[in-house]
N, C-alpha and C positions, 0 to 999 in steps of 0.2 A: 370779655377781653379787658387786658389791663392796660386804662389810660395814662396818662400823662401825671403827677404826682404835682406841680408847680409851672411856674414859669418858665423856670429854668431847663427843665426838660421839653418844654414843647418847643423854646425857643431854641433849642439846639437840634432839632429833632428834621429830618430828612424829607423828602417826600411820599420818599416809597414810607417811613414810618408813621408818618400823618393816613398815609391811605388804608393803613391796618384798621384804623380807628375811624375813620368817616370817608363820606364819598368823595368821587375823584375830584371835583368840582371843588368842594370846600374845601379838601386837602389842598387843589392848588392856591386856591383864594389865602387862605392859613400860611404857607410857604412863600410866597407873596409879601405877605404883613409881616411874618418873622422876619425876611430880610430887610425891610424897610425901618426896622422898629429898633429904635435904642434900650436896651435891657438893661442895663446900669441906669440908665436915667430914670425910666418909667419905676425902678425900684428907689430909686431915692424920692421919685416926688410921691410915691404912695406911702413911704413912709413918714413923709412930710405929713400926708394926710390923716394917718392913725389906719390907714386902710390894708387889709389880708389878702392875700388869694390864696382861695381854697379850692383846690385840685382835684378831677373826678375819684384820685386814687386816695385822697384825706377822711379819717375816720370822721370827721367833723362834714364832708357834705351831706347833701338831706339824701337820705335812701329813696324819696321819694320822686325825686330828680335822676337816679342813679337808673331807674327801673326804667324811664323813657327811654327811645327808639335810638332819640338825637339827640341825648343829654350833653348840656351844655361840658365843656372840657373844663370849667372851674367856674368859678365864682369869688366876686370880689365884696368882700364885708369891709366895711367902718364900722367902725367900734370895738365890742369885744366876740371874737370869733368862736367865744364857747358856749356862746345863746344856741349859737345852732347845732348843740348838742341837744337843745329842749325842742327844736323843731317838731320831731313826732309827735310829742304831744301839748302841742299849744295853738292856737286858733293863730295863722298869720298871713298875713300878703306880701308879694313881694311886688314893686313899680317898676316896672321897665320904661326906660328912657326914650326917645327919640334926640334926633338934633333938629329937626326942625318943628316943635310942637307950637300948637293953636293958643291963644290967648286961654283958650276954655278946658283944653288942656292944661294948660298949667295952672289954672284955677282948681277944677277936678282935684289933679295931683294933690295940693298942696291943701287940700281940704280933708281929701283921703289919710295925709301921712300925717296931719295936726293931733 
């Protein structure tokens, strides 16, 4: 099925439309945060940051994330968004965040991404 292409269409996007694409739960949780969420702002401060979002529908996501069950609806890159043109074939990791991480997490982390 075909997701969501950016921000911009997720954040305009319905519930009945979110529930084509994921479960009723998430869809509602989804629908929720879009109406809470400033989309003009979150886009000027990601721009502030050099940072992309790359849409499950963008030729630049990784196929290999495309193929999961419950593939993330986008991905947000800093830097430059055409590395992940090289993804297939390059050895990489990606670090997923928390908001309340351990001291030994953030050591870990920041050991890992040195």
């Amino acid at each position: 099925c075909k997701k969501f292409a950016g921000p911009r269409q997720l954040y305009g996007a319905s519930r009945s439309q979110l529930e084509l694409h994921m479960s009723p739960k998430r869809s509602a949780d989804m629908h929720l945060w879009c109406a809470r969420w400033d989309y003009h702002f979150e886009l000027k401060k990601l721009a502030k940051l050099a940072i992309t979002f790359i849409g499950y529908s963008n030729p630049l996501y990784p196929s290999q994330l495309r193929s999961l069950p419950d593939a993330p609806i986008g991905l947000f890159v800093r830097g430059n968004e055409y590395v992940m043109e090289q993804l297939p074939h390059i050895r990489c990791m990606a670090i997923v965040g928390t908001r309340r991480a351990t001291s030994y997490g953030r050591d870990v982390t920041q050991h890992l991404a040195a």
